[in-house]
N, CA, C and O atoms as a GROMACS GRO file, in nm:
protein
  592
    1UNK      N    1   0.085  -0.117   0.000
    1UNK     CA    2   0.000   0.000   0.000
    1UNK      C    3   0.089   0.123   0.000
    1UNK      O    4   0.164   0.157   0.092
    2UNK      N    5   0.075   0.170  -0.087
    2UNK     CA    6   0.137   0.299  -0.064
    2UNK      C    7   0.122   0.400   0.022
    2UNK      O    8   0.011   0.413   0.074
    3UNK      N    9   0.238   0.500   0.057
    3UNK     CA   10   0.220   0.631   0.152
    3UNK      C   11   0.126   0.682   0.104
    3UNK      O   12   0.090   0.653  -0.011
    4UNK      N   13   0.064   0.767   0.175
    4UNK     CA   14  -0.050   0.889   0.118
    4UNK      C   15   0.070   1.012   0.095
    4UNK      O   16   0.156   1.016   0.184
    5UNK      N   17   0.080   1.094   0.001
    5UNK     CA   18   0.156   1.188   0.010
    5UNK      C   19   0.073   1.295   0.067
    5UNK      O   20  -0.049   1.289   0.052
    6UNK      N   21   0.141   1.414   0.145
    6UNK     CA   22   0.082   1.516   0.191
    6UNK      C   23   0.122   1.649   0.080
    6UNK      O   24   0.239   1.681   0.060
    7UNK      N   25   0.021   1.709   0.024
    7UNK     CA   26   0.019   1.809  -0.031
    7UNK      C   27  -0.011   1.960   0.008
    7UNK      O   28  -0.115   2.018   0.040
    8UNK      N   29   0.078   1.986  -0.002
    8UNK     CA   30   0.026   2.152   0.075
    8UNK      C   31  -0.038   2.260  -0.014
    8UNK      O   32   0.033   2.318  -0.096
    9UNK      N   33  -0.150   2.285  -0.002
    9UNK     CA   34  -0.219   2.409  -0.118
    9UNK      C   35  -0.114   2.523  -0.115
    9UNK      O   36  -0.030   2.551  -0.029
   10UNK      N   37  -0.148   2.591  -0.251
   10UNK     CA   38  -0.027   2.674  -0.243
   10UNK      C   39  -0.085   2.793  -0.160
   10UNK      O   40  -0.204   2.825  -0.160
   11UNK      N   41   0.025   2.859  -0.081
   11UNK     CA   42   0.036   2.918   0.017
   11UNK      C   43  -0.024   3.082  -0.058
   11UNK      O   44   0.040   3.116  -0.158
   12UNK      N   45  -0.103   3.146  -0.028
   12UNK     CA   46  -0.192   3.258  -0.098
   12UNK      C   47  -0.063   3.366  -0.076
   12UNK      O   48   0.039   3.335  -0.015
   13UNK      N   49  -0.083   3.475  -0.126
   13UNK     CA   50   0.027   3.562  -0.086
   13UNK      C   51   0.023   3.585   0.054
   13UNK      O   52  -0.077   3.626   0.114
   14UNK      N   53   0.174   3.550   0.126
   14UNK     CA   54   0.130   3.613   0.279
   14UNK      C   55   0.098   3.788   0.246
   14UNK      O   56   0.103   3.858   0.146
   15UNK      N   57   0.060   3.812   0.408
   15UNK     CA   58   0.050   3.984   0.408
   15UNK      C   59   0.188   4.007   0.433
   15UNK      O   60   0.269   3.944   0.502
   16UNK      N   61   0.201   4.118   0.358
   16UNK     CA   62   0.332   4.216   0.393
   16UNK      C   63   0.427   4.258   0.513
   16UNK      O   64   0.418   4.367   0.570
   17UNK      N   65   0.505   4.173   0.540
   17UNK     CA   66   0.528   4.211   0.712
   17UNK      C   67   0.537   4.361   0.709
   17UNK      O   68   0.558   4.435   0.613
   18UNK      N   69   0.511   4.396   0.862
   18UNK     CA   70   0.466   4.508   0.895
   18UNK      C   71   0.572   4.580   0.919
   18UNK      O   72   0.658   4.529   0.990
   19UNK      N   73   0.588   4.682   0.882
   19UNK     CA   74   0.728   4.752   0.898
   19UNK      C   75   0.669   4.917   1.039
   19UNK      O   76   0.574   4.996   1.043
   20UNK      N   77   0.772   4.894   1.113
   20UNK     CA   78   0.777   4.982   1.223
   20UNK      C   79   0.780   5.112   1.174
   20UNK      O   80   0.863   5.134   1.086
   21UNK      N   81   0.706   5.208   1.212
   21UNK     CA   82   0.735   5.310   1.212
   21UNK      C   83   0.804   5.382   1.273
   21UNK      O   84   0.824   5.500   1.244
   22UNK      N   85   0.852   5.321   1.371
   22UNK     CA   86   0.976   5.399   1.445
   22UNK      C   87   1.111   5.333   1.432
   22UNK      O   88   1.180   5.308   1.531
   23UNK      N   89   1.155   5.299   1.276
   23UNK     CA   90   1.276   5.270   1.263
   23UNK      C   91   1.346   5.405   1.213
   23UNK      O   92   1.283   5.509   1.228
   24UNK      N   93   1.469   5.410   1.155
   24UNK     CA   94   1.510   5.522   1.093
   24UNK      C   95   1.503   5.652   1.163
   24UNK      O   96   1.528   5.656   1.284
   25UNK      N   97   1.472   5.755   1.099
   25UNK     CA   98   1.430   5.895   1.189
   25UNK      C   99   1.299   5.843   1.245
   25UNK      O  100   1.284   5.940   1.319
   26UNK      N  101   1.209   5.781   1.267
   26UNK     CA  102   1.082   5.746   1.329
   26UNK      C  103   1.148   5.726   1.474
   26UNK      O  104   1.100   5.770   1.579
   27UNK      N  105   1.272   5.647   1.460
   27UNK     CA  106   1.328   5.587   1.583
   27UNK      C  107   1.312   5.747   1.716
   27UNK      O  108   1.267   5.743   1.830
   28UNK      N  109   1.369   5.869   1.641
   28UNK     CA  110   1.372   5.994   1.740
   28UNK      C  111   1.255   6.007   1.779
   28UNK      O  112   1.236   6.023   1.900
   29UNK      N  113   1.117   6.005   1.664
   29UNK     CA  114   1.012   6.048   1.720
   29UNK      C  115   0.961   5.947   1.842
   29UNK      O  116   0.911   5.970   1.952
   30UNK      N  117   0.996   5.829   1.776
   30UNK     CA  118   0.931   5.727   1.925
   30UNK      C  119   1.015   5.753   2.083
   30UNK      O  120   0.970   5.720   2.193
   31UNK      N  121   1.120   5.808   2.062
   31UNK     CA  122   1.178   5.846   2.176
   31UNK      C  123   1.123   5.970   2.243
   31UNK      O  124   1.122   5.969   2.366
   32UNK      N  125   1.081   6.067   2.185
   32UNK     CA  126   1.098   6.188   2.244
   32UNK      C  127   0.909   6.168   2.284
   32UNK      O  128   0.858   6.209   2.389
   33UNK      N  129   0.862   6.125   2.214
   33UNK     CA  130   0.698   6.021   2.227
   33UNK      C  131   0.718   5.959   2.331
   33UNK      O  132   0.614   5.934   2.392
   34UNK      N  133   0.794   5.928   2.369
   34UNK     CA  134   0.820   5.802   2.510
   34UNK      C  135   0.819   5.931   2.617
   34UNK      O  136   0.753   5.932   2.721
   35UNK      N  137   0.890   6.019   2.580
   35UNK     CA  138   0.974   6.134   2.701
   35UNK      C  139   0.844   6.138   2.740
   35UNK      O  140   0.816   6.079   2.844
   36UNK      N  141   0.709   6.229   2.645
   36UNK     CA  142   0.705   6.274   2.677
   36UNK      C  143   0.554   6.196   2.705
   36UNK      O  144   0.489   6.265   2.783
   37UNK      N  145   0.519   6.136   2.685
   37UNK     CA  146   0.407   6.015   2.713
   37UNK      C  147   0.441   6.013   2.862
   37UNK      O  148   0.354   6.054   2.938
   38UNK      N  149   0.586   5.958   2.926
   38UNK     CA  150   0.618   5.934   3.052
   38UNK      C  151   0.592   6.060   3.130
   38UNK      O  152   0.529   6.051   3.235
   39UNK      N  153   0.637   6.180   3.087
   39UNK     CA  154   0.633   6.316   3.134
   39UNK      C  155   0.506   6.378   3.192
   39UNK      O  156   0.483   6.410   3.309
   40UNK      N  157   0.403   6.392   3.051
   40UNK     CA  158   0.280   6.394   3.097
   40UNK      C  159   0.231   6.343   3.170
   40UNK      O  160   0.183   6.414   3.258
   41UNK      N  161   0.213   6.199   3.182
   41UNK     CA  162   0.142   6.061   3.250
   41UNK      C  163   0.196   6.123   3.403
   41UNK      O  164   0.106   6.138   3.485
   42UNK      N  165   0.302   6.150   3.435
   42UNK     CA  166   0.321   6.120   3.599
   42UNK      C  167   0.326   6.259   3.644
   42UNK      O  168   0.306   6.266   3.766
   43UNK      N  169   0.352   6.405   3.570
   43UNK     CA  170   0.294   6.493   3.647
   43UNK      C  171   0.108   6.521   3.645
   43UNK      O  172   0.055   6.574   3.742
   44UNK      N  173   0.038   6.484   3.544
   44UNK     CA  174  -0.084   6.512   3.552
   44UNK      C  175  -0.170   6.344   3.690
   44UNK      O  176  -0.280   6.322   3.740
   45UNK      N  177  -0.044   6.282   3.691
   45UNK     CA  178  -0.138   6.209   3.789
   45UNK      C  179  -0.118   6.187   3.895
   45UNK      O  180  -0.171   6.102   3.966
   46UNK      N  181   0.024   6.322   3.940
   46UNK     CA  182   0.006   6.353   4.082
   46UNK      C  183  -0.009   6.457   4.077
   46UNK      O  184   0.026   6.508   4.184
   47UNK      N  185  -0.059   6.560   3.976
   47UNK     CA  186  -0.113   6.674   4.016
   47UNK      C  187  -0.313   6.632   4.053
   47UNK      O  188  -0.388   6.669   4.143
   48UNK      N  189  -0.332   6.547   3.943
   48UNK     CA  190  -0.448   6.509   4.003
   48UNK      C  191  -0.496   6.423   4.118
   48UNK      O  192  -0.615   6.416   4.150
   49UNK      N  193  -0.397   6.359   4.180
   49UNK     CA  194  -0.439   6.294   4.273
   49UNK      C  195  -0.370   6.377   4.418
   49UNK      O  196  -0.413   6.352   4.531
   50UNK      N  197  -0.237   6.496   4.390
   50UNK     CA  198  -0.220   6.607   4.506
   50UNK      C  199  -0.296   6.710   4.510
   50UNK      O  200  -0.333   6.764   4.614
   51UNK      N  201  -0.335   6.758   4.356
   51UNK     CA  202  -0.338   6.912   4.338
   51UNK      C  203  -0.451   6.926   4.285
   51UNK      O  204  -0.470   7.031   4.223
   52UNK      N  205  -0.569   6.817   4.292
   52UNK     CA  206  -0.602   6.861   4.177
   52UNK      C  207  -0.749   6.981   4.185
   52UNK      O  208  -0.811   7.019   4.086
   53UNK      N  209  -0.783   7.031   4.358
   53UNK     CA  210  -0.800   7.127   4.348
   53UNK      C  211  -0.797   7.212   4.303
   53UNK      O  212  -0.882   7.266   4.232
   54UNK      N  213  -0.643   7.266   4.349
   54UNK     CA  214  -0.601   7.412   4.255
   54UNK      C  215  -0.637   7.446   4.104
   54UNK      O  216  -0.680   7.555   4.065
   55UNK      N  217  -0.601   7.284   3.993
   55UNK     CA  218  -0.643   7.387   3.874
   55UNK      C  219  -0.696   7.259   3.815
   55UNK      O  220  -0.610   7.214   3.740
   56UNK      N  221  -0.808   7.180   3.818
   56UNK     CA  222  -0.872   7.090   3.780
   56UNK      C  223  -0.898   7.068   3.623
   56UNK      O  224  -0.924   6.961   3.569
   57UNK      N  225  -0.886   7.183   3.568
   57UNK     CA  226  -0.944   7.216   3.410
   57UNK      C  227  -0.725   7.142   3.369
   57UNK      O  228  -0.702   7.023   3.346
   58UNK      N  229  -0.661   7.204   3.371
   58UNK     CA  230  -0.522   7.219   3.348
   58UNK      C  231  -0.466   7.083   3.379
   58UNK      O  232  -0.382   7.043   3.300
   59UNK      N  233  -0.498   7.004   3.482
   59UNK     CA  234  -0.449   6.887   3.513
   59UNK      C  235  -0.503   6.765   3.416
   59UNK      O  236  -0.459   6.661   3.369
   60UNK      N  237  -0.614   6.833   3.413
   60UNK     CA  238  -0.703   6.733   3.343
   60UNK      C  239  -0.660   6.721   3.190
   60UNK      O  240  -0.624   6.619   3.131
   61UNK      N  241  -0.670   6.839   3.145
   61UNK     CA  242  -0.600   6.855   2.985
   61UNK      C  243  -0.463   6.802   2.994
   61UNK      O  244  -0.439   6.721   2.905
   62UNK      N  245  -0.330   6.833   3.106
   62UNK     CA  246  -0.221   6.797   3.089
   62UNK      C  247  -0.233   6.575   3.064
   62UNK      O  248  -0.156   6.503   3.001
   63UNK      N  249  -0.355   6.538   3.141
   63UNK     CA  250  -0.394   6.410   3.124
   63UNK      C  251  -0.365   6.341   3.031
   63UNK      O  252  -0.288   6.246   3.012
   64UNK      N  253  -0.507   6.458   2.910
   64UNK     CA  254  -0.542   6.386   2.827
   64UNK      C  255  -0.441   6.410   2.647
   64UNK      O  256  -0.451   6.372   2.530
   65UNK      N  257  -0.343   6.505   2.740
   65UNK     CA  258  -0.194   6.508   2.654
   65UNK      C  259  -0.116   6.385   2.659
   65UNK      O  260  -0.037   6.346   2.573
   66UNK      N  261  -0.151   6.316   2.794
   66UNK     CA  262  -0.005   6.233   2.822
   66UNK      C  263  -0.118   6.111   2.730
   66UNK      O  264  -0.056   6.034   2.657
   67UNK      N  265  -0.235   6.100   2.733
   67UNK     CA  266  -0.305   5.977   2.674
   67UNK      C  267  -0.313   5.960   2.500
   67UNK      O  268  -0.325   5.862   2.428
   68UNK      N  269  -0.298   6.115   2.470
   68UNK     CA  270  -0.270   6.145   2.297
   68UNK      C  271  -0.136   6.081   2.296
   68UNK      O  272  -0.113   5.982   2.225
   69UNK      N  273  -0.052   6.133   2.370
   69UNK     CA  274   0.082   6.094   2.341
   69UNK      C  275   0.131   5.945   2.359
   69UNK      O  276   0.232   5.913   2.295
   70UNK      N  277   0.067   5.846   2.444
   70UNK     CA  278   0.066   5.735   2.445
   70UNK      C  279   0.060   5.650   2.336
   70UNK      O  280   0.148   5.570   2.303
   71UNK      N  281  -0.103   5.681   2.254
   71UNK     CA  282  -0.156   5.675   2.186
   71UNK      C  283  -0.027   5.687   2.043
   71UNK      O  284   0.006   5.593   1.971
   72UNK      N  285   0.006   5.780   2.037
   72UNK     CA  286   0.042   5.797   1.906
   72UNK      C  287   0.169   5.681   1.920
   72UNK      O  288   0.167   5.578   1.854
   73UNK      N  289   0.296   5.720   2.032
   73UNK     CA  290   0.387   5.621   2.061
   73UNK      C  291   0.361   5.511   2.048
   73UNK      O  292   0.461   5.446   2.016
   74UNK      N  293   0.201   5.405   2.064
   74UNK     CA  294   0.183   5.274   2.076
   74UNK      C  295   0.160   5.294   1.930
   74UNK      O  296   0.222   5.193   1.898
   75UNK      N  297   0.130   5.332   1.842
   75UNK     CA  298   0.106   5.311   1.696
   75UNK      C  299   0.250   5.311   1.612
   75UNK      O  300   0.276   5.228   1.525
   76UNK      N  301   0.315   5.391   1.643
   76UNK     CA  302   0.450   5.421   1.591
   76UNK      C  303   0.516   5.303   1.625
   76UNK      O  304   0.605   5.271   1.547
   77UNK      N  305   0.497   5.238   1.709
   77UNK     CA  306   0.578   5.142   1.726
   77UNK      C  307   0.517   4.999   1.690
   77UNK      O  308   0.578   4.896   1.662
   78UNK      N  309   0.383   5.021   1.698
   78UNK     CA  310   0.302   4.868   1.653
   78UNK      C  311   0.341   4.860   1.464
   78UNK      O  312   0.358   4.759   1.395
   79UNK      N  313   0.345   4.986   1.430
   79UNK     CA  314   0.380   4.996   1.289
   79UNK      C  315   0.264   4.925   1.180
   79UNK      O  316   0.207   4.826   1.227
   80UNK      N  317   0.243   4.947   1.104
   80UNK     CA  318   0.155   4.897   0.970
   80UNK      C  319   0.061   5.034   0.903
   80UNK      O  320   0.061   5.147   0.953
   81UNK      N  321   0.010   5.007   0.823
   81UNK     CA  322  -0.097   5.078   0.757
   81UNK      C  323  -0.180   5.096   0.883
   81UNK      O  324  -0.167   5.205   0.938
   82UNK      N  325  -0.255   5.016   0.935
   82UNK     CA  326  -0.349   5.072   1.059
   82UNK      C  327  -0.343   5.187   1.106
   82UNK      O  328  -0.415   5.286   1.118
   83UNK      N  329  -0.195   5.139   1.142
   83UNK     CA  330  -0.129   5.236   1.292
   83UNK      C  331  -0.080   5.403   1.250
   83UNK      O  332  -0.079   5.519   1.292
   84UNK      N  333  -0.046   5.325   1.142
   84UNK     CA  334  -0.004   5.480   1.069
   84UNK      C  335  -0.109   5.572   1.028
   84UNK      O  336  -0.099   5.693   1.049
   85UNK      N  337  -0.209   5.520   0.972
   85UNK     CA  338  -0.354   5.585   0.979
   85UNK      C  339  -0.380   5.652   1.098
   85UNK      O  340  -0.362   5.774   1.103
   86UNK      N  341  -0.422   5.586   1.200
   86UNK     CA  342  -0.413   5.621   1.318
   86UNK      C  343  -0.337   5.736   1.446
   86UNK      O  344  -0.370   5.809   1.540
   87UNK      N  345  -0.215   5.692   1.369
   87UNK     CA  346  -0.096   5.814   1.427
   87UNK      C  347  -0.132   5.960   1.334
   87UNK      O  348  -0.144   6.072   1.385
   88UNK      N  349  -0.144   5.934   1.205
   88UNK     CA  350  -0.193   6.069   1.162
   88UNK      C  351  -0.307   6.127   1.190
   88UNK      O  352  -0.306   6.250   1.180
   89UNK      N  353  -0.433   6.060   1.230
   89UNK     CA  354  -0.496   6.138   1.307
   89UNK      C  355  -0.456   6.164   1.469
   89UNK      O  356  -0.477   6.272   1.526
   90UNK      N  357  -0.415   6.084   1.513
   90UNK     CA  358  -0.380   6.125   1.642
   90UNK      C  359  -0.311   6.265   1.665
   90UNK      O  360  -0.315   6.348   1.757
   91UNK      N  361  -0.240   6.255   1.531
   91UNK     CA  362  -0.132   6.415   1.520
   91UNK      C  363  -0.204   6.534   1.527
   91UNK      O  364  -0.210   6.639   1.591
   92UNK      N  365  -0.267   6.456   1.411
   92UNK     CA  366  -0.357   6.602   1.378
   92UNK      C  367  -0.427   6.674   1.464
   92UNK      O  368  -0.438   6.797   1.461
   93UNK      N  369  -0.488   6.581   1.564
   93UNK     CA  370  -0.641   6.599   1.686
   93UNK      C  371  -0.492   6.661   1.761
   93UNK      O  372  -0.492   6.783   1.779
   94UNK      N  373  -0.403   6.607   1.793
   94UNK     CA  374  -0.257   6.712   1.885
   94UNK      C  375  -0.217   6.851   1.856
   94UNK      O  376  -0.191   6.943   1.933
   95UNK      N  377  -0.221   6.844   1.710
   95UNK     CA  378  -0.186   6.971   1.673
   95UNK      C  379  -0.300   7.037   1.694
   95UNK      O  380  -0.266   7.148   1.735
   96UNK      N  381  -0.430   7.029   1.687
   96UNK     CA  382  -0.568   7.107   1.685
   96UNK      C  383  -0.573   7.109   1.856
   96UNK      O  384  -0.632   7.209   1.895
   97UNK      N  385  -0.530   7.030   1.955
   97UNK     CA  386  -0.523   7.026   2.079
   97UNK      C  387  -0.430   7.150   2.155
   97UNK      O  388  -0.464   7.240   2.233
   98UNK      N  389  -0.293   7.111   2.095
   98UNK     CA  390  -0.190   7.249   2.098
   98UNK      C  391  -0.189   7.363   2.068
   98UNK      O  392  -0.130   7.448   2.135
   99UNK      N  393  -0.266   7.394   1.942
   99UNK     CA  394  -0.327   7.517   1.944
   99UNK      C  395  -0.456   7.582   1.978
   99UNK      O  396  -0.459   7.699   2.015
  100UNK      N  397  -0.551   7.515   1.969
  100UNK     CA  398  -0.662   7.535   2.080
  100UNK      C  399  -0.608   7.600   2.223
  100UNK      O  400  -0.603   7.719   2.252
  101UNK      N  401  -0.569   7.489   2.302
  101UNK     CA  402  -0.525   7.530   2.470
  101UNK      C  403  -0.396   7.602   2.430
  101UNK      O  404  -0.342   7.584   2.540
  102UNK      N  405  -0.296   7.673   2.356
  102UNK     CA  406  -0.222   7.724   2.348
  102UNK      C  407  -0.283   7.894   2.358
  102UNK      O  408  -0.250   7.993   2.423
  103UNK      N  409  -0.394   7.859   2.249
  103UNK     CA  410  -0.430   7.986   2.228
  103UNK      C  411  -0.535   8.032   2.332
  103UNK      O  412  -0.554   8.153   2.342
  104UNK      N  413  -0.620   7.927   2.425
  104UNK     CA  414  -0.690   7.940   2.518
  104UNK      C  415  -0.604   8.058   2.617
  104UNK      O  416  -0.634   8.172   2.650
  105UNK      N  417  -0.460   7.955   2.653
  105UNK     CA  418  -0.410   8.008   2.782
  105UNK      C  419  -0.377   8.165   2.732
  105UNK      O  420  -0.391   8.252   2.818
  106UNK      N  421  -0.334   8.207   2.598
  106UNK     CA  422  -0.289   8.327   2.586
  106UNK      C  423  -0.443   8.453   2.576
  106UNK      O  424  -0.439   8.571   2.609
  107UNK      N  425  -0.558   8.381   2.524
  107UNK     CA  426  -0.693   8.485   2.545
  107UNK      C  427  -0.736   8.478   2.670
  107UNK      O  428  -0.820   8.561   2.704
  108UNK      N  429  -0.681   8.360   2.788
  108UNK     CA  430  -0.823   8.396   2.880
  108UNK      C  431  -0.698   8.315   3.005
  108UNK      O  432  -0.690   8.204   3.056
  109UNK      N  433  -0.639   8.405   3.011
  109UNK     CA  434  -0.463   8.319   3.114
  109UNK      C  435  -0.577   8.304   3.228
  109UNK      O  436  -0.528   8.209   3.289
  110UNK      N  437  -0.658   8.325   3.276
  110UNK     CA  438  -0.783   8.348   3.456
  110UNK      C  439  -0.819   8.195   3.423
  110UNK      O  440  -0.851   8.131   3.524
  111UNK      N  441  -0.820   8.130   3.313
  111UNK     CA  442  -0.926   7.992   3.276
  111UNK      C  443  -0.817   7.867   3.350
  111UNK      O  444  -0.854   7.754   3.384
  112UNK      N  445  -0.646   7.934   3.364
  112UNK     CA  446  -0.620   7.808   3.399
  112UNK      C  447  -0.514   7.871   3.515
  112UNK      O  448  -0.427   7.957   3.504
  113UNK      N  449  -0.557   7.793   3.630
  113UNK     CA  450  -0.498   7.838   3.742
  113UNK      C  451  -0.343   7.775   3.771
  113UNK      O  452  -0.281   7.794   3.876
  114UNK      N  453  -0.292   7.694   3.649
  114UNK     CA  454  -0.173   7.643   3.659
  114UNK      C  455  -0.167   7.575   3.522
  114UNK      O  456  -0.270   7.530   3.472
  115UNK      N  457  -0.052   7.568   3.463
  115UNK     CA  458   0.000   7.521   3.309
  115UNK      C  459  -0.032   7.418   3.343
  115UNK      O  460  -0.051   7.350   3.444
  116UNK      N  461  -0.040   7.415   3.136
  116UNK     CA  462  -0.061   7.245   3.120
  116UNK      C  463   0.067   7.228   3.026
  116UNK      O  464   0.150   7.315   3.000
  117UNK      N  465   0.064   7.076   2.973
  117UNK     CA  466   0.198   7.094   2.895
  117UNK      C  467   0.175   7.109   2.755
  117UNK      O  468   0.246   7.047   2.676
  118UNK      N  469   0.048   7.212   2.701
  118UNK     CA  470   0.020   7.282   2.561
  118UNK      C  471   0.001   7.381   2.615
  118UNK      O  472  -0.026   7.470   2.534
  119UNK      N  473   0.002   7.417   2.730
  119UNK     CA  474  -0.018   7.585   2.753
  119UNK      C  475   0.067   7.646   2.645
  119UNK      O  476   0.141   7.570   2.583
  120UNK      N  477   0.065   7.815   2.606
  120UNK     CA  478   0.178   7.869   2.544
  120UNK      C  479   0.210   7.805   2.447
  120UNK      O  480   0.305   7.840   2.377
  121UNK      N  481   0.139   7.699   2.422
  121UNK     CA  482   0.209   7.643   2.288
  121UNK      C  483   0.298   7.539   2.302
  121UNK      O  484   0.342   7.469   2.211
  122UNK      N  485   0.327   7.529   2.446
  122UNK     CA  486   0.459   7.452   2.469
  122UNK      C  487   0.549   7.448   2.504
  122UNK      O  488   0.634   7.359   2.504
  123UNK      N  489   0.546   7.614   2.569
  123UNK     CA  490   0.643   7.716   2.576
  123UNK      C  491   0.754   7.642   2.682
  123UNK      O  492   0.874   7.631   2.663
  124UNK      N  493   0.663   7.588   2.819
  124UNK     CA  494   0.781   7.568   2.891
  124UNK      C  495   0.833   7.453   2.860
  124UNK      O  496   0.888   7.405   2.959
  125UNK      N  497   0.843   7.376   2.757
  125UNK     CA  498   0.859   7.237   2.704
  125UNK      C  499   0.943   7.251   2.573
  125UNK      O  500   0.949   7.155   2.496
  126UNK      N  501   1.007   7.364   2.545
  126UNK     CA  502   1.059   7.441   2.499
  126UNK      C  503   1.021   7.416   2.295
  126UNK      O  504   1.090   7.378   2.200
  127UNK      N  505   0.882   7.459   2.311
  127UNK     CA  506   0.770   7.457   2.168
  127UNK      C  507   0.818   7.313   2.119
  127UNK      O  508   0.868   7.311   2.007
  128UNK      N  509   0.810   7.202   2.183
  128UNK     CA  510   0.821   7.106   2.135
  128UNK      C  511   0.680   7.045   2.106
  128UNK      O  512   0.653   6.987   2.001
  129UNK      N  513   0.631   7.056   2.164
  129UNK     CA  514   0.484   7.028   2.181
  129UNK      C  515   0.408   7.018   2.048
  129UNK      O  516   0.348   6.931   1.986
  130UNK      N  517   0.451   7.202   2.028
  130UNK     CA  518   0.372   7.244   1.894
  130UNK      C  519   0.445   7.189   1.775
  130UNK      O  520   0.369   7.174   1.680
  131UNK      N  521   0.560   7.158   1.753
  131UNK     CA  522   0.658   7.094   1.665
  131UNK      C  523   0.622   6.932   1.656
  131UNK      O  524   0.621   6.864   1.553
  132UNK      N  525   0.592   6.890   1.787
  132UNK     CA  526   0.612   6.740   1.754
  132UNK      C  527   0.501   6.664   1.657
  132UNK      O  528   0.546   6.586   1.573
  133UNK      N  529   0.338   6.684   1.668
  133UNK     CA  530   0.279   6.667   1.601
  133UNK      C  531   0.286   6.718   1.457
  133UNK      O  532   0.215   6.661   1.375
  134UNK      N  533   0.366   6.822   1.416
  134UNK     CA  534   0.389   6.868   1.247
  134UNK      C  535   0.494   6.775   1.219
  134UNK      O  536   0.477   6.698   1.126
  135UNK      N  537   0.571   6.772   1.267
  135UNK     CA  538   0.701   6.680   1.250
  135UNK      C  539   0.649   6.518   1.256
  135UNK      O  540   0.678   6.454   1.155
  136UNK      N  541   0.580   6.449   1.353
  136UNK     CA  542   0.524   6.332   1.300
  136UNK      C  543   0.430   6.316   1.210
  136UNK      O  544   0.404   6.199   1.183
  137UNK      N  545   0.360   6.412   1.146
  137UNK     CA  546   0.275   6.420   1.041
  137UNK      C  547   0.370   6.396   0.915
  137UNK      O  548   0.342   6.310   0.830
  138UNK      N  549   0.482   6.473   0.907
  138UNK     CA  550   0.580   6.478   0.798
  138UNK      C  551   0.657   6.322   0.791
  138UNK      O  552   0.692   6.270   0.685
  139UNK      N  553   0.674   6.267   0.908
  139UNK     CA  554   0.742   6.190   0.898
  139UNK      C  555   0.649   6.013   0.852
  139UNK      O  556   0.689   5.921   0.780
  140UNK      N  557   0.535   6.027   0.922
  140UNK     CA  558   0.400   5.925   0.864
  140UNK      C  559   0.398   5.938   0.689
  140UNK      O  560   0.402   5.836   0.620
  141UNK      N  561   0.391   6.068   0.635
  141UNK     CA  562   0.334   6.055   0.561
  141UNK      C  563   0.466   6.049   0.442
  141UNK      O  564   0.441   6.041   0.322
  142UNK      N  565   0.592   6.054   0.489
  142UNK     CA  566   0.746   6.033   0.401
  142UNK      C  567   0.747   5.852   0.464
  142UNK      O  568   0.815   5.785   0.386
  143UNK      N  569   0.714   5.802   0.531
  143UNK     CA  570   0.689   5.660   0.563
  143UNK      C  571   0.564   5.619   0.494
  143UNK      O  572   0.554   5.498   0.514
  144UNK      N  573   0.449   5.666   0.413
  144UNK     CA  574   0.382   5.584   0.332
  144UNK      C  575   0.455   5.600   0.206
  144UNK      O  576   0.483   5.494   0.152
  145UNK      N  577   0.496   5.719   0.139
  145UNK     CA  578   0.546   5.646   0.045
  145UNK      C  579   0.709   5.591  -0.012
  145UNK      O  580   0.767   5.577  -0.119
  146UNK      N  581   0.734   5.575   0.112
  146UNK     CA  582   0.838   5.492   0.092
  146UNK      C  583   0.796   5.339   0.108
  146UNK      O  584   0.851   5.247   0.046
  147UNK      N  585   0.731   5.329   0.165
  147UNK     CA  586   0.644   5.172   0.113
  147UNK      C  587   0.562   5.158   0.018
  147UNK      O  588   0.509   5.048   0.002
  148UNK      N  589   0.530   5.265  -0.068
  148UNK     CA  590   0.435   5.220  -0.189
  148UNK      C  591   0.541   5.166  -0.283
  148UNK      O  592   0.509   5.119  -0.392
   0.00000   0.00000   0.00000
């Protein structure tokens, strides 16, 4: 009796492995994304859990900076079409975030009883803030077509 041979169907195209977006110059942005993911995250959550009396509006926004910034860092680094989709809006809603409360704190400085880290634009973060989302926009979108 003969063996049965085993035949394997042919294998469909795999998907494209996923290439990181934080290799190359991506590599800086995921770092300074890390800084500042870490940065945000632990002063807005002992200002909110010491301070968060004093300026409740400011702590809260410095929050939901450190959670954009998370956000974009976990995409940059999960890497693919998804993520990269994803990171460019994330940028964008940052950059519309940074200048919004940038321009808040400079029309109505009484609204926040203590900085956030888009106050000024960024000012005491030395305008990185307002830079980093234009600069990962540039850099997402010089990373799609270098994969087309």
């Amino acid at each position: 009796m003969p063996e049965p041979t085993t035949t394997t169907a042919p294998e469909a195209s795999a998907p494209p492995a996923r290439r990181s977006l934080g290799t190359g110059p991506g590599r800086l942005l995921v770092t300074v994304y890390g800084v500042f993911t870490v940065a945000a995250a632990s002063r807005s959550l002992f200002q909110l859990i010491a301070q968060f009396h004093v300026a409740p509006l400011a702590y809260i926004l410095s929050a939901v900076s450190a959670v954009v910034y998370g956000f974009i860092l976990f995409s940059l680094v999960r890497g693919g079409e998804g993520a990269r989709k994803a990171a460019v809006v994330s940028c964008a809603l940052e950059l519309i975030g940074v200048l919004g409360i940038g321009t808040w704190t400079l029309v109505d400085p009484a609204a926040f009883a203590d900085a956030t880290v888009w106050s000024d634009y960024g000012m005491d973060y030395l305008f990185i803030p307002v830079a980093l989302p234009v600069t990962g926009m540039m850099w997402l979108r010089r990373s799609r077509t270098q994969e087309a």
